[in-house]
C-alpha positions as CSV (number, residue, x, y, z in Angstrom):
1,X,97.1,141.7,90.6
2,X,100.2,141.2,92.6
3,X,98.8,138.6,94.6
4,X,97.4,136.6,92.0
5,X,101.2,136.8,90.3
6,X,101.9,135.2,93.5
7,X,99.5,132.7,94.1
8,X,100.2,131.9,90.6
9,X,103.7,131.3,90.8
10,X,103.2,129.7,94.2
11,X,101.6,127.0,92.6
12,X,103.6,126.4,89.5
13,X,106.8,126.2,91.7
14,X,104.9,123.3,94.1
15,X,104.5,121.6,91.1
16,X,107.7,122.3,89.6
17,X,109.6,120.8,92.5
18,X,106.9,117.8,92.5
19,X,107.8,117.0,88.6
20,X,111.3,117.4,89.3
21,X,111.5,114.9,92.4
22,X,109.1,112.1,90.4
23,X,110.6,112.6,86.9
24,X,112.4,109.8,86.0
25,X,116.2,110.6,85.5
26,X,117.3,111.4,82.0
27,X,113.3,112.1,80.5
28,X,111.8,114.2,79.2
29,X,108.0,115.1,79.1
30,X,105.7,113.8,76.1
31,X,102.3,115.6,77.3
32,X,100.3,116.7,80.5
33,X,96.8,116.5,81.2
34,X,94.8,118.0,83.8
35,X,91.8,116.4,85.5
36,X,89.6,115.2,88.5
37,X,90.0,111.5,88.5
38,X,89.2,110.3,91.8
39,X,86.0,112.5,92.3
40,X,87.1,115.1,94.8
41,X,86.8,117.7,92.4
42,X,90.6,118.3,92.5
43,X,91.8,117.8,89.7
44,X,94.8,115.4,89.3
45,X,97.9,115.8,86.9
46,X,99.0,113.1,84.4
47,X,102.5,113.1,82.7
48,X,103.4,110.9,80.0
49,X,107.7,110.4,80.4
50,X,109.9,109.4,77.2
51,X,112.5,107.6,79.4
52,X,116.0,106.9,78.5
53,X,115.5,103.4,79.5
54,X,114.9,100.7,76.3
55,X,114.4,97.5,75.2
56,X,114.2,96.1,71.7
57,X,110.6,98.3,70.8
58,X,112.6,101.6,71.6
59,X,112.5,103.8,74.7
60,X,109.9,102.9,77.5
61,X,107.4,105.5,78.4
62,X,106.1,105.9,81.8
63,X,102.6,107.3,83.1
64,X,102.3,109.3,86.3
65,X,99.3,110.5,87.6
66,X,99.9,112.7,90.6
67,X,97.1,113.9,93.3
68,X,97.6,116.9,95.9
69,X,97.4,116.1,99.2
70,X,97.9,118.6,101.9
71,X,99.6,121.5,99.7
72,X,102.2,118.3,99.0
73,X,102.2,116.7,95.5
74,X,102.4,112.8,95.3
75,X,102.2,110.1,93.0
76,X,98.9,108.2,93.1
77,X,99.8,105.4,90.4
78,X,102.5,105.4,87.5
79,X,103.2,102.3,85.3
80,X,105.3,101.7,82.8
81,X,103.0,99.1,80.9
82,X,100.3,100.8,80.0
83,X,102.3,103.2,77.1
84,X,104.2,101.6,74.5
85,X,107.7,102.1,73.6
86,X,108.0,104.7,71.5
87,X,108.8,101.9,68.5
88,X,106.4,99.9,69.4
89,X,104.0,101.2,66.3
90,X,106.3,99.0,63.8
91,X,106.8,100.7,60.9
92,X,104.4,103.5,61.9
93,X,106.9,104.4,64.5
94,X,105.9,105.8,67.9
95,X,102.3,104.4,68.3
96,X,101.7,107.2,71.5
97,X,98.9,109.5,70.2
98,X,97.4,111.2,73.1
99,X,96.1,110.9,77.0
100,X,92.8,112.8,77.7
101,X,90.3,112.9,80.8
102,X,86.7,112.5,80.4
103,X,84.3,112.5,83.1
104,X,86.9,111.2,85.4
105,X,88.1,108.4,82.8
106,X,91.5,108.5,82.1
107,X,91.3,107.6,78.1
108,X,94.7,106.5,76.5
109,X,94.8,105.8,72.7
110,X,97.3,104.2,70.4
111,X,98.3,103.0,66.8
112,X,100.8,101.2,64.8
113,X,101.4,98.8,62.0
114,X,102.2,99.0,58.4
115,X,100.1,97.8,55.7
116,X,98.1,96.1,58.5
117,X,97.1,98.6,60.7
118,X,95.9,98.5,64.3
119,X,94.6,101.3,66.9
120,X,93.6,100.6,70.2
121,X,91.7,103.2,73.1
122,X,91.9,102.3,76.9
123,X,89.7,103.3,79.0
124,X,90.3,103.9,83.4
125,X,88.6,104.4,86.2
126,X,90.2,104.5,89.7
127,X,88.8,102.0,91.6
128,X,89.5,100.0,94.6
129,X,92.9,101.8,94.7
130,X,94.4,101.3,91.3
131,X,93.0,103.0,88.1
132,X,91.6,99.7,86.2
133,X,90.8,99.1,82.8
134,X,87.1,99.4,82.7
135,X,86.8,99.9,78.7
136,X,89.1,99.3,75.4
137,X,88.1,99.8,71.6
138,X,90.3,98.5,68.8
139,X,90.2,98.3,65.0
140,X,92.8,96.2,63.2
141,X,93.2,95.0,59.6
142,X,94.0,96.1,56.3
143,X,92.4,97.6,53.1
144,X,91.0,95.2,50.8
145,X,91.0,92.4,53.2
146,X,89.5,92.9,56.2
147,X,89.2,95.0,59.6
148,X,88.2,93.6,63.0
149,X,86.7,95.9,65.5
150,X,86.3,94.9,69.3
151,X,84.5,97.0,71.9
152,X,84.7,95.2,75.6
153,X,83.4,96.7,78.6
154,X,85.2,95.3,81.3
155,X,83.1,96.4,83.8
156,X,79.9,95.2,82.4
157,X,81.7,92.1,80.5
158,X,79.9,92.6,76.8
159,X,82.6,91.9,74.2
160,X,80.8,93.1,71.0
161,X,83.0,91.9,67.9
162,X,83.0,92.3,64.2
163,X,84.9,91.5,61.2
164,X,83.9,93.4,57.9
165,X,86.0,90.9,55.3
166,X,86.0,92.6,51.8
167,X,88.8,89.6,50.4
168,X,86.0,86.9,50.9
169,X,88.1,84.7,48.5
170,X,91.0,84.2,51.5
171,X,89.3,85.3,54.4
172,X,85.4,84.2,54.2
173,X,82.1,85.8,55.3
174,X,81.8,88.8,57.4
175,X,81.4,87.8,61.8
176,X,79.5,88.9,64.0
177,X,79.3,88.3,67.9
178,X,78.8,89.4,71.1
179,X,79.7,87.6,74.0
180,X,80.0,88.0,78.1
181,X,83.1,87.4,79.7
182,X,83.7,88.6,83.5
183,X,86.3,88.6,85.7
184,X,89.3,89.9,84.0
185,X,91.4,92.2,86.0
186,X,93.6,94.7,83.8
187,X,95.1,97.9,85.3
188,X,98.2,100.1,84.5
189,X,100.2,97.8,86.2
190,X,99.7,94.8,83.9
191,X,98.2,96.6,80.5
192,X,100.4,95.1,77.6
193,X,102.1,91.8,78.9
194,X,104.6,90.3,76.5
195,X,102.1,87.6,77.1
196,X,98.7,88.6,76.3
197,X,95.2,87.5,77.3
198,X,93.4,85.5,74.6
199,X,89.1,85.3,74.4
200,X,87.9,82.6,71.9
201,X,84.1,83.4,71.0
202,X,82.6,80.4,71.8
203,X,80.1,80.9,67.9
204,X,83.1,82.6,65.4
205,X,85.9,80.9,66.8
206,X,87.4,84.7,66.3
207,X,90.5,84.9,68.9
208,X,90.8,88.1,70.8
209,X,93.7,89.1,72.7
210,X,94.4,91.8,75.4
């Protein structure tokens, strides 16, 4: 019993000291996930940091995802792009809702807006050394006009896209379409640029942007 109470607190203080040399100054911790995300059954740790650092959306968070490597913790990719400022959910406020792992996906999902409403899921995969955005699911709109869902697979590049419009009057018919579109390459690094990527659909005319 004693040497698990050891072992136990071995490894809690290695990580301690590892979250205390990569924590950005002045943070503090939003959440912690466990999980193996580069397949060597070891499992990695992500932390989600509310920085003291701002800008006009509120304080910027940053993502860490940290691997052990020889009994030494270190930092295999952290961004501070891919989580929005904690007011960057408008009048919904903080638009963070939670990081989970599955099947060796890091899976981050979001929301915001007011009356118009928008919530947005990214999906990674570590790949070719950076954890690239491999899959992202939104719905956007507002009761008793319309909502717009998109559902992209970047790997795969099938863009499925609808828009269910219930104010026909001021918006038209309901869309439909599903397009290919390759080539896009979105990681933590450059998730949520101040200037986004835009898709027309070549049938709806219906603009996307990522």
């Amino acid at each position: 019993m004693r040497k698990i109470f050891f072992l136990l607190f071995a490894v809690c203080g290695t990580f301690c000291l590892a979250q205390q040399q990569f924590q950005p100054a002045g943070s503090s911790i939003i959440e912690t996930i466990d999980g193996d995300l580069d397949g060597d059954k070891i499992p990695e740790k992500v932390i989600i940091y509310n920085t003291k650092d701002t800008t006009d959306m509120g304080n910027i968070r940053e993502i860490q995802i940290l691997k052990k490597v020889g009994g030494a913790w270190i930092v295999l990719e952290k961004s501070r792009n891919a989580v929005m400022e904690s007011n960057g959910g408008g009048m919904m406020g903080d638009p963070y809702r939670e990081t989970k792992i599955e099947k060796g996906i890091l899976i981050i999902s979001q929301n915001g807006g007011s009356s118009w409403k928008w919530d947005v899921t990214d999906k990674y995969r570590f790949q070719n050394g950076h954890f690239e955005l491999i899959g992202t699911s939104s719905i956007s709109g507002r009761p008793g006009d319309y909502w717009k869902e998109v559902d992209f697979n970047l790997s795969t590049g099938q863009l499925n896209y609808s828009k269910e419009v219930e104010n026909t009057a001021e918006y038209g018919k309901s869309l439909k379409e599903t397009y290919i579109k390759k080539g896009l390459k979105i990681n933590l690094q450059n998730r949520n640029q101040e200037k986004q990527q835009k898709i027309i659909l070549p049938k709806t005319k219906e603009e996307v942007y990522f």
